[in-house]
N, CA, C and O atoms as a Tinker XYZ file with bonds, in Angstrom:
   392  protein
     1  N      0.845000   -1.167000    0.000000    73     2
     2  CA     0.000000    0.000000    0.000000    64     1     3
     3  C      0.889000    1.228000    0.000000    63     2     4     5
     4  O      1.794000    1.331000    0.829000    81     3
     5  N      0.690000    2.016000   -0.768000    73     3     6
     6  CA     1.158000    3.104000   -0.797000    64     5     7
     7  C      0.284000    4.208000   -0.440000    63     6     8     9
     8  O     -0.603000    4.419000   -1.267000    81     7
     9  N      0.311000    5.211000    0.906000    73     7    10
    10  CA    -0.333000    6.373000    1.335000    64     9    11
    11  C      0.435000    7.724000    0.883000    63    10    12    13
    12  O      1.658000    7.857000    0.890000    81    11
    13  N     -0.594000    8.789000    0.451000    73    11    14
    14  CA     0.132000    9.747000   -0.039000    64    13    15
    15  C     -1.303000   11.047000    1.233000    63    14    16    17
    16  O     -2.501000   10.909000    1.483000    81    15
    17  N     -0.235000   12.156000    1.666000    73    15    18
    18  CA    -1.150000   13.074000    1.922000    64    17    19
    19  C     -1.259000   14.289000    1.165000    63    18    20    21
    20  O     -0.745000   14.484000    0.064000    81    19
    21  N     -1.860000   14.979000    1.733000    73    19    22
    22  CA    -2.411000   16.247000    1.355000    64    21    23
    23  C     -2.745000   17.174000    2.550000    63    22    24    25
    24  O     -3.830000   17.091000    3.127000    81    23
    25  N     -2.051000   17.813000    2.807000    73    23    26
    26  CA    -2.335000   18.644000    4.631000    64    25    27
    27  C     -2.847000   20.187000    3.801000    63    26    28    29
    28  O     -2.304000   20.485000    2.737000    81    27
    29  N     -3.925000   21.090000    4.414000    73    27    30
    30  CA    -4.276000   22.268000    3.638000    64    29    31
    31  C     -4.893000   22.938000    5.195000    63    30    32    33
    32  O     -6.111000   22.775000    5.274000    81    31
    33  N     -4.361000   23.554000    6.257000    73    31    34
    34  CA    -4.655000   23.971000    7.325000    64    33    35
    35  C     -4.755000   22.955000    7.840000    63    34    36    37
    36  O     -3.872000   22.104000    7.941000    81    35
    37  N     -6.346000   22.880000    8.417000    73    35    38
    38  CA    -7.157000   21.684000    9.475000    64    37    39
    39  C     -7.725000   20.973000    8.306000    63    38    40    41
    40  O     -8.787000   20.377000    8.482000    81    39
    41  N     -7.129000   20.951000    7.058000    73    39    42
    42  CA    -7.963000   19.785000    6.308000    64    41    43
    43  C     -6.765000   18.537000    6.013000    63    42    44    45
    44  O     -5.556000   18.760000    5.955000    81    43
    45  N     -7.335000   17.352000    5.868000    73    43    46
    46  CA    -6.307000   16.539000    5.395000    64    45    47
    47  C     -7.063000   15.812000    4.962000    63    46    48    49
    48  O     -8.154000   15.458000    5.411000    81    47
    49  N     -6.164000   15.331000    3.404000    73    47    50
    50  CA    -6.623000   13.881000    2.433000    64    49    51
    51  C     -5.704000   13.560000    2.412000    63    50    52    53
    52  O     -4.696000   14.183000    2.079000    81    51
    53  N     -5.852000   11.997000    2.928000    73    51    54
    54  CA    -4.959000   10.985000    2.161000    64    53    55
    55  C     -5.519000   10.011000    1.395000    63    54    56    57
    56  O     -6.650000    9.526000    1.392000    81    55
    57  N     -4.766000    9.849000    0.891000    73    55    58
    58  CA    -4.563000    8.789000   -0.486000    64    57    59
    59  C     -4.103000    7.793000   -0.264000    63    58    60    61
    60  O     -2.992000    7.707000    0.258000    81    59
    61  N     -5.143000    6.295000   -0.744000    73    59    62
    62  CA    -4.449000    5.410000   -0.308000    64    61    63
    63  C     -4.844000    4.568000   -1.971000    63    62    64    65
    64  O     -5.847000    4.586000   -2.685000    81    63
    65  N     -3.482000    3.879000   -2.085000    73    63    66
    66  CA    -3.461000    3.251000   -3.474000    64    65    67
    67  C     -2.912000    1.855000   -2.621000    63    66    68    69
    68  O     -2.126000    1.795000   -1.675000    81    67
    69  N     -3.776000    0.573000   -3.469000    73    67    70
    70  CA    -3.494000   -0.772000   -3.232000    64    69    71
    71  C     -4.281000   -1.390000   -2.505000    63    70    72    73
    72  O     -5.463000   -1.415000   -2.849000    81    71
    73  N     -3.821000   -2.144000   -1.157000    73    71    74
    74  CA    -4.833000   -3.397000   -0.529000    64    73    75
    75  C     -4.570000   -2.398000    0.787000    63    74    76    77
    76  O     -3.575000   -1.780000    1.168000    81    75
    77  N     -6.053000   -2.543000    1.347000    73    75    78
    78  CA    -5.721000   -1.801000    2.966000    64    77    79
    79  C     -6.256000   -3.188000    3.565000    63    78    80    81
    80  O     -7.378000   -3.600000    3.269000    81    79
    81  N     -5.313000   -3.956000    4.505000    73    79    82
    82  CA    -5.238000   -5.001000    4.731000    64    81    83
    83  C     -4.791000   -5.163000    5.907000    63    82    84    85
    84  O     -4.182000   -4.232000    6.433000    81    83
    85  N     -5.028000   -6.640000    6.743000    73    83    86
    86  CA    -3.640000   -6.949000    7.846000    64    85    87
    87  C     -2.994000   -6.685000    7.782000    63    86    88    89
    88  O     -2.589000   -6.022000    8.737000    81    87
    89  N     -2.145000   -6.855000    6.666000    73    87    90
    90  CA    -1.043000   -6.354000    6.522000    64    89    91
    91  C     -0.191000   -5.124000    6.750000    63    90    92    93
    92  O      0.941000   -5.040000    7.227000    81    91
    93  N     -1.322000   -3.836000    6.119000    73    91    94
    94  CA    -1.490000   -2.203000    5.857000    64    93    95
    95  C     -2.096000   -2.152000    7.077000    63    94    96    97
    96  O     -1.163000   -2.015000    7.869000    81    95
    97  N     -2.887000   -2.177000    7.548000    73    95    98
    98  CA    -3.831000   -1.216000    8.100000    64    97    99
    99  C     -3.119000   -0.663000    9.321000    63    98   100   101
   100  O     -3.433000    0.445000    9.756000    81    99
   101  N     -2.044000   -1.494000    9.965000    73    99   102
   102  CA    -1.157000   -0.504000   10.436000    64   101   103
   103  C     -0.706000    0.649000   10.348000    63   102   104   105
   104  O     -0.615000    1.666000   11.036000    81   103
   105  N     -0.360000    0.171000    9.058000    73   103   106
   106  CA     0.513000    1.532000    8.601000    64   105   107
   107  C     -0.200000    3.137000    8.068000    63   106   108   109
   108  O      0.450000    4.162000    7.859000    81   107
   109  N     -1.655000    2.974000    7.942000    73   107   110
   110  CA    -2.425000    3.638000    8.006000    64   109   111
   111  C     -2.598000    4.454000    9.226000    63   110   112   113
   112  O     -2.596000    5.682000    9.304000    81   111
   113  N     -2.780000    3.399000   10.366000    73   111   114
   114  CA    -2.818000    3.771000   11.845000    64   113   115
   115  C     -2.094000    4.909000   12.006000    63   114   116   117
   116  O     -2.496000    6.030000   12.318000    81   115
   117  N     -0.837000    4.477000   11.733000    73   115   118
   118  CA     0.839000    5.031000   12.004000    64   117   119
   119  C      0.395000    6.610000   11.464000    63   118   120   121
   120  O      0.331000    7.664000   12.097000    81   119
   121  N      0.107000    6.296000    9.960000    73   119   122
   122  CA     0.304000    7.674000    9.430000    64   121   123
   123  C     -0.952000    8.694000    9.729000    63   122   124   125
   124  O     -0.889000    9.908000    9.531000    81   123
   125  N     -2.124000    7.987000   10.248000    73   123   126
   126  CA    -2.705000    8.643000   10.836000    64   125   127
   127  C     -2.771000    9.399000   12.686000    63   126   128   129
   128  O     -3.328000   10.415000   13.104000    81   127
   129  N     -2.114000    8.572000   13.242000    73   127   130
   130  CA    -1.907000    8.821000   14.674000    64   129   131
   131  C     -0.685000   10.338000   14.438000    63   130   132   133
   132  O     -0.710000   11.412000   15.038000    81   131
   133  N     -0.253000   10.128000   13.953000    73   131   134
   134  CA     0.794000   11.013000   13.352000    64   133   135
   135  C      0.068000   12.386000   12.568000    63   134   136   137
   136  O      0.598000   13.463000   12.842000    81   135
   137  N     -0.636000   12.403000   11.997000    73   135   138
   138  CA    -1.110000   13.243000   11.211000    64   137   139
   139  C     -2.393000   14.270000   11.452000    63   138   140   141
   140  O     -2.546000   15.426000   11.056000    81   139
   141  N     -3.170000   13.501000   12.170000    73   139   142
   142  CA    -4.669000   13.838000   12.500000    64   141   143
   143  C     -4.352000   15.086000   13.769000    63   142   144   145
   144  O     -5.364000   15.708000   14.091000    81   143
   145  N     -3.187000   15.445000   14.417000    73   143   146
   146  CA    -3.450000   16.617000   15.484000    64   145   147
   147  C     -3.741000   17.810000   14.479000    63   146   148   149
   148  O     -3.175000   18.090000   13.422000    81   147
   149  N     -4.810000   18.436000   15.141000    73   147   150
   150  CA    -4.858000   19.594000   14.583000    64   149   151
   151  C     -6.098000   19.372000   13.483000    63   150   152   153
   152  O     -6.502000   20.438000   13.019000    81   151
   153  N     -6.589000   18.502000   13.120000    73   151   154
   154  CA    -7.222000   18.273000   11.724000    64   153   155
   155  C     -9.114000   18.596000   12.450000    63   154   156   157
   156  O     -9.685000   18.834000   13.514000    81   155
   157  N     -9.365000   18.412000   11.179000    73   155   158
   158  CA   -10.436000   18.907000   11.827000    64   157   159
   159  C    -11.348000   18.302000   10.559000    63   158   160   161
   160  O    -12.447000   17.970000   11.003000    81   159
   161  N    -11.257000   18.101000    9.383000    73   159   162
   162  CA   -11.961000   17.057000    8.136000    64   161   163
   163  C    -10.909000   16.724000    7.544000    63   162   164   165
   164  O     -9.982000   17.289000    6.965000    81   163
   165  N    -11.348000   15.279000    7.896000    73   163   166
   166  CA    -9.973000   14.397000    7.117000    64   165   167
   167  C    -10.621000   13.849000    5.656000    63   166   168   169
   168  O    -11.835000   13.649000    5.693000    81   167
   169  N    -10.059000   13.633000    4.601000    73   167   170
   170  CA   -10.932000   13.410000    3.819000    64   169   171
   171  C     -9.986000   11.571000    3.525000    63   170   172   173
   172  O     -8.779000   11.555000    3.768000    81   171
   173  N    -10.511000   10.540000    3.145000    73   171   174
   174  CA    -9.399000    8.980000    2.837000    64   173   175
   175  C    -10.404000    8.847000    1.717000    63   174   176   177
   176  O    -11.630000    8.736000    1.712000    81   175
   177  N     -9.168000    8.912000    0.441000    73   175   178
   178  CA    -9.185000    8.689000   -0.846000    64   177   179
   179  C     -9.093000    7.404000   -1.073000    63   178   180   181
   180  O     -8.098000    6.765000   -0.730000    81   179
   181  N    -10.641000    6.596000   -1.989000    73   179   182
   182  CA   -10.058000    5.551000   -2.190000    64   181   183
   183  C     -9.860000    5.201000   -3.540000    63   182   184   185
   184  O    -10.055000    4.014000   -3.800000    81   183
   185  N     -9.447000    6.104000   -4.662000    73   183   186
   186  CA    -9.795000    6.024000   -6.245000    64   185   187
   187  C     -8.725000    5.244000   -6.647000    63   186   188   189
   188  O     -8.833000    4.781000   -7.783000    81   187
   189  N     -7.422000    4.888000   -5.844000    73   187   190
   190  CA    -6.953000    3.286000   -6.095000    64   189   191
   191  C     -6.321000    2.747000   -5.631000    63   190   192   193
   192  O     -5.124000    2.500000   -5.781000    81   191
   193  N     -7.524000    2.288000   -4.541000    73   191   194
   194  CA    -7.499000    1.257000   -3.568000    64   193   195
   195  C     -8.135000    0.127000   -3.738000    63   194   196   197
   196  O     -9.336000    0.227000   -3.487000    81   195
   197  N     -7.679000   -1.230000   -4.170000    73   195   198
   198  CA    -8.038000   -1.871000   -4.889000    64   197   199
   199  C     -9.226000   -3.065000   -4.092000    63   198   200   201
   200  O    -10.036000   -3.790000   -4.670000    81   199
   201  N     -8.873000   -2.891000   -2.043000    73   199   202
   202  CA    -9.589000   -4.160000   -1.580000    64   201   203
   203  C     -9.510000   -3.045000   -0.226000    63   202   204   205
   204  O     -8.760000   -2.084000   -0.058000    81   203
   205  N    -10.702000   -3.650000    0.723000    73   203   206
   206  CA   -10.395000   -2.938000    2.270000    64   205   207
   207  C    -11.091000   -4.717000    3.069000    63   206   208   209
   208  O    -12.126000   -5.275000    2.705000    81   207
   209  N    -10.372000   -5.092000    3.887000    73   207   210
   210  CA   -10.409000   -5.890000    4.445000    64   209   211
   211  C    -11.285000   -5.612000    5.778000    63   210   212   213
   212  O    -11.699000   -4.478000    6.020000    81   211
   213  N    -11.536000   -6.683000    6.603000    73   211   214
   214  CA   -11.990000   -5.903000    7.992000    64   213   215
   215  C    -11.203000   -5.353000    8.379000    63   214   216   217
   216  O    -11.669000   -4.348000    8.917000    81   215
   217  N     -9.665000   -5.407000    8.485000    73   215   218
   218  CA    -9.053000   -5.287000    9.394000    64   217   219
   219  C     -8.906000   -3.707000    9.080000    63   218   220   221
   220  O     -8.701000   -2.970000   10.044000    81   219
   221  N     -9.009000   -3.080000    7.629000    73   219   222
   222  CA    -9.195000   -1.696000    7.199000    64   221   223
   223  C    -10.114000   -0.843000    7.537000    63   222   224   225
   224  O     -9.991000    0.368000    7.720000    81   223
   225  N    -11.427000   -1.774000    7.649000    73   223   226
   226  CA   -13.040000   -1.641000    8.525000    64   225   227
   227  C    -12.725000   -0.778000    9.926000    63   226   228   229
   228  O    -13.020000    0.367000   10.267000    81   227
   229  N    -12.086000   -1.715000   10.488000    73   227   230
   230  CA   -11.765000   -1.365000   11.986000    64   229   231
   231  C    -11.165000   -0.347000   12.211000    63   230   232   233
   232  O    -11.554000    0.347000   13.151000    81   231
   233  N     -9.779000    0.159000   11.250000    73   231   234
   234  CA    -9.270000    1.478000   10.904000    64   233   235
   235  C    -10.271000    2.254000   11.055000    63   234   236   237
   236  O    -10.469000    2.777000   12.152000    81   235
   237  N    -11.375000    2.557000    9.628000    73   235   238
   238  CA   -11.900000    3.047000    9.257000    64   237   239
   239  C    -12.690000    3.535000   10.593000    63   238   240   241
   240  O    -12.578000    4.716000   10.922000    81   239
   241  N    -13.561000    2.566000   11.441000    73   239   242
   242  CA   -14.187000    3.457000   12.578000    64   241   243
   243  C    -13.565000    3.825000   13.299000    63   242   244   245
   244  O    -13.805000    4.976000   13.661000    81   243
   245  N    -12.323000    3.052000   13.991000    73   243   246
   246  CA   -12.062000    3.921000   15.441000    64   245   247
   247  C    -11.404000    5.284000   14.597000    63   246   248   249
   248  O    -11.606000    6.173000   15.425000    81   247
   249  N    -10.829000    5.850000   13.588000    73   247   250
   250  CA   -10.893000    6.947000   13.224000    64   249   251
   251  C    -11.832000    7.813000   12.927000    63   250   252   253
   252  O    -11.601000    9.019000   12.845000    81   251
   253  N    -13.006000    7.280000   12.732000    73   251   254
   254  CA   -14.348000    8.165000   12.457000    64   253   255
   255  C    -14.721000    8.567000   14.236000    63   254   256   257
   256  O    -14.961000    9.588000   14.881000    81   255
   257  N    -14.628000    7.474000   14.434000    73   255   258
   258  CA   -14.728000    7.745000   16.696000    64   257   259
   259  C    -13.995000    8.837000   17.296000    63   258   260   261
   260  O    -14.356000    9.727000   18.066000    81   259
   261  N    -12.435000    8.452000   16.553000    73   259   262
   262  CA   -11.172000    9.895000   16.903000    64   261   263
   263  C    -11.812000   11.028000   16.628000    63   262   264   265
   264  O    -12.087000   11.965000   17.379000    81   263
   265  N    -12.087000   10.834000   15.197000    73   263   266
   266  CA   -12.479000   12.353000   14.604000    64   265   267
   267  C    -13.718000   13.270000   15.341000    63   266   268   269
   268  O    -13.720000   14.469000   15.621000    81   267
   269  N    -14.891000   12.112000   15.566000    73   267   270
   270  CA   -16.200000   12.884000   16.027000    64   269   271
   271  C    -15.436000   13.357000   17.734000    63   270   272   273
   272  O    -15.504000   14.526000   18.113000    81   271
   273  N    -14.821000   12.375000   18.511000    73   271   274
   274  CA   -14.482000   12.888000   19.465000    64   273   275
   275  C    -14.104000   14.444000   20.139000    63   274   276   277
   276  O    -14.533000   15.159000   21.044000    81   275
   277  N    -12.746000   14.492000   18.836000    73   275   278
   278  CA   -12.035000   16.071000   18.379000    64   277   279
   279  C    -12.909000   16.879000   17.698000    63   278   280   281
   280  O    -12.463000   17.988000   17.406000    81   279
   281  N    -14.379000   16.547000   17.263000    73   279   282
   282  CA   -14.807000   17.938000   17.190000    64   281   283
   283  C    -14.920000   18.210000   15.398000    63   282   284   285
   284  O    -15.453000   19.106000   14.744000    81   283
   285  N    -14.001000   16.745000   14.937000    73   283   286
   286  CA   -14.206000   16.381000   13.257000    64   285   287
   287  C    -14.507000   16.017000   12.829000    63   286   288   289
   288  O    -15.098000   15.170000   13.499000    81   287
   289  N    -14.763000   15.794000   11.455000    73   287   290
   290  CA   -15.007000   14.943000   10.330000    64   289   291
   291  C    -14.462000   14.103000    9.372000    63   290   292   293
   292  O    -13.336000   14.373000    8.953000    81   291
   293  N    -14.908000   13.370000    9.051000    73   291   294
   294  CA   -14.218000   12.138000    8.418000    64   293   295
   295  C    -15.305000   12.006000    7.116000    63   294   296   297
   296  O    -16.523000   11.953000    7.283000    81   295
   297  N    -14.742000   11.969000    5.998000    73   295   298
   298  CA   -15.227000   11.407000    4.627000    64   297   299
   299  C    -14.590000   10.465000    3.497000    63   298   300   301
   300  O    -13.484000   10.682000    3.001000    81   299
   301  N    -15.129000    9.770000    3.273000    73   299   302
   302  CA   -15.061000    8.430000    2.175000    64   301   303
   303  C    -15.162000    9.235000    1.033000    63   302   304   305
   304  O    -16.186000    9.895000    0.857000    81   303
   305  N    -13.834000    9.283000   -0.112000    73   303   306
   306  CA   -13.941000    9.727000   -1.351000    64   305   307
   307  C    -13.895000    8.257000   -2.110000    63   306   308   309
   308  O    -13.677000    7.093000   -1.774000    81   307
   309  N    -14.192000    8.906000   -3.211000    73   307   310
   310  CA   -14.316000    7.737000   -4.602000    64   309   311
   311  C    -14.073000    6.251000   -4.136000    63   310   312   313
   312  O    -13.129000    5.547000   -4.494000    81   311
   313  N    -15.059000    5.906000   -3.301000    73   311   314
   314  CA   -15.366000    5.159000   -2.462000    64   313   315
   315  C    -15.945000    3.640000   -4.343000    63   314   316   317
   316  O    -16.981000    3.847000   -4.975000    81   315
   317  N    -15.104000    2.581000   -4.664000    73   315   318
   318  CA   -15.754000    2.278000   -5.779000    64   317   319
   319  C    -16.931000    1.062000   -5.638000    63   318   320   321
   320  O    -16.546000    0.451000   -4.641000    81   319
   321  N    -17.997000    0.486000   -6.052000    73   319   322
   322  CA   -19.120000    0.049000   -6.455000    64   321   323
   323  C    -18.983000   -1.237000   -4.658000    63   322   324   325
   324  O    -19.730000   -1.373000   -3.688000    81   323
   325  N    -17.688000   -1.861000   -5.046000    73   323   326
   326  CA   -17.818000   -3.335000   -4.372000    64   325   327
   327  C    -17.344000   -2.940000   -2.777000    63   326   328   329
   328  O    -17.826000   -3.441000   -1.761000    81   327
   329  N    -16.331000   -1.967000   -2.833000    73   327   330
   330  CA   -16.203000   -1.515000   -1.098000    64   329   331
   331  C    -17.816000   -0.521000   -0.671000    63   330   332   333
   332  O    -18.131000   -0.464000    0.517000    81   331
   333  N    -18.545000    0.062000   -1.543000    73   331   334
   334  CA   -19.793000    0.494000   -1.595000    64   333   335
   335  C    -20.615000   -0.989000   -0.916000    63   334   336   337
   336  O    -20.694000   -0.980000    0.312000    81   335
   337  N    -20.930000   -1.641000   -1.295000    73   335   338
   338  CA   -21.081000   -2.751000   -1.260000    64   337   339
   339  C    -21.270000   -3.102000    0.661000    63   338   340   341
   340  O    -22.161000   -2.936000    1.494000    81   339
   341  N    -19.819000   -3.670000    0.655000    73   339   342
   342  CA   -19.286000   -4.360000    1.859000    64   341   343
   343  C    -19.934000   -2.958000    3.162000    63   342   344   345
   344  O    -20.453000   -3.118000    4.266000    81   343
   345  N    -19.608000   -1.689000    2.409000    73   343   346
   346  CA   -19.988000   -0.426000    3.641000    64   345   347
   347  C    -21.829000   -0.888000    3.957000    63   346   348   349
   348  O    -22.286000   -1.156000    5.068000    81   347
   349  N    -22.415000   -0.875000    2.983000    73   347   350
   350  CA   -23.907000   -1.470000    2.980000    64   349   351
   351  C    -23.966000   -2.466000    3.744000    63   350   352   353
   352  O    -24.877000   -2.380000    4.567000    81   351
   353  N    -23.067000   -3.806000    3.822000    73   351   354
   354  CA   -23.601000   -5.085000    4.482000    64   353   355
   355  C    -23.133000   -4.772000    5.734000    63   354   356   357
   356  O    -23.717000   -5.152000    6.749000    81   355
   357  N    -22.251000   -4.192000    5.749000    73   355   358
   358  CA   -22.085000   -4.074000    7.078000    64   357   359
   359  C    -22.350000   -2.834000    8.424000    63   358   360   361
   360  O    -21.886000   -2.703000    9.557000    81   359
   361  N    -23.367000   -2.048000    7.562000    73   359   362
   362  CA   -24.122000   -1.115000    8.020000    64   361   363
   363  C    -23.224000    0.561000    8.209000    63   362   364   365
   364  O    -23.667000    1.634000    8.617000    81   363
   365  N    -22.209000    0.284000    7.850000    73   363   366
   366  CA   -21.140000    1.046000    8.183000    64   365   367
   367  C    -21.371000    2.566000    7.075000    63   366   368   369
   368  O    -20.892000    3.663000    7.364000    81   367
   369  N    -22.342000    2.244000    5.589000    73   367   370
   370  CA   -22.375000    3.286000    4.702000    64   369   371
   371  C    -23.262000    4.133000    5.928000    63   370   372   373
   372  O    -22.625000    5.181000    6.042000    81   371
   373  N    -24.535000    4.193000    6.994000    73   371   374
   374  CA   -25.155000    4.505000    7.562000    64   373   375
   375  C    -23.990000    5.364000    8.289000    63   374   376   377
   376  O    -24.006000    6.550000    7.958000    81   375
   377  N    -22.787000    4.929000    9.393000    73   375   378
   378  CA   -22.111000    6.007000    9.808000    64   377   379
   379  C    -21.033000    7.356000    8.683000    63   378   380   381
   380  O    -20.836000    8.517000    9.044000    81   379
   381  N    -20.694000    6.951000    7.815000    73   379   382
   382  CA   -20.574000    7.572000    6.816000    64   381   383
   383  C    -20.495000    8.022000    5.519000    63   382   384   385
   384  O    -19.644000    8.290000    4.671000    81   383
   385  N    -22.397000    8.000000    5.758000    73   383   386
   386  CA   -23.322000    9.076000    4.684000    64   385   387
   387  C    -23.079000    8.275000    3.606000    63   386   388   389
   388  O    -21.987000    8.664000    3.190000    81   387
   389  N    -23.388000    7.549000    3.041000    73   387   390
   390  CA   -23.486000    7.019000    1.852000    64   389   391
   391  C    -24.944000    6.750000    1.654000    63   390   392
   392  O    -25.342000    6.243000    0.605000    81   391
């Protein structure tokens, strides 16, 4: 997996290209525990990200938890058809807005 950011004040996108996985989803952690002071709408790009595993799932909320905590926001970009999908079965498009 390769993560790329984008810092613009209190906004931040990152970019994540490849598998967010067991493997990754650490390293997501990392670059987010690291990144998120100060933020205030994070935006996680997924236009090529090819798979999100649970273990990316689990990322995915306790950072939406961080964010609402601090007072932020968290949004799913180019989110594509089949992780659309998995956010539906697992009720998760309901916490963010899909």
């Amino acid at each position: 997996m390769t993560l790329t950011t984008d810092k613009n004040g209190t906004n931040l996108t990152v970019h994540l290209s490849g598998e967010l996985n067991t493997l990754t989803a650490p390293e997501l952690t990392a670059l987010l525990n690291k990144e998120l002071g100060g933020v205030k709408e994070l935006t996680l790009d997924f236009a090529e990200c090819d798979y999100v595993s649970s273990a990316g799932l689990r990322v995915l909320l306790a950072t939406y938890k961080q964010m609402k905590a601090a007072g932020g926001d968290i949004k799913l970009a180019n989110v594509g058809e089949n992780f659309r999908d998995v956010l539906k079965n697992t009720g998760l498009d309901a916490v963010f807005g899909f």
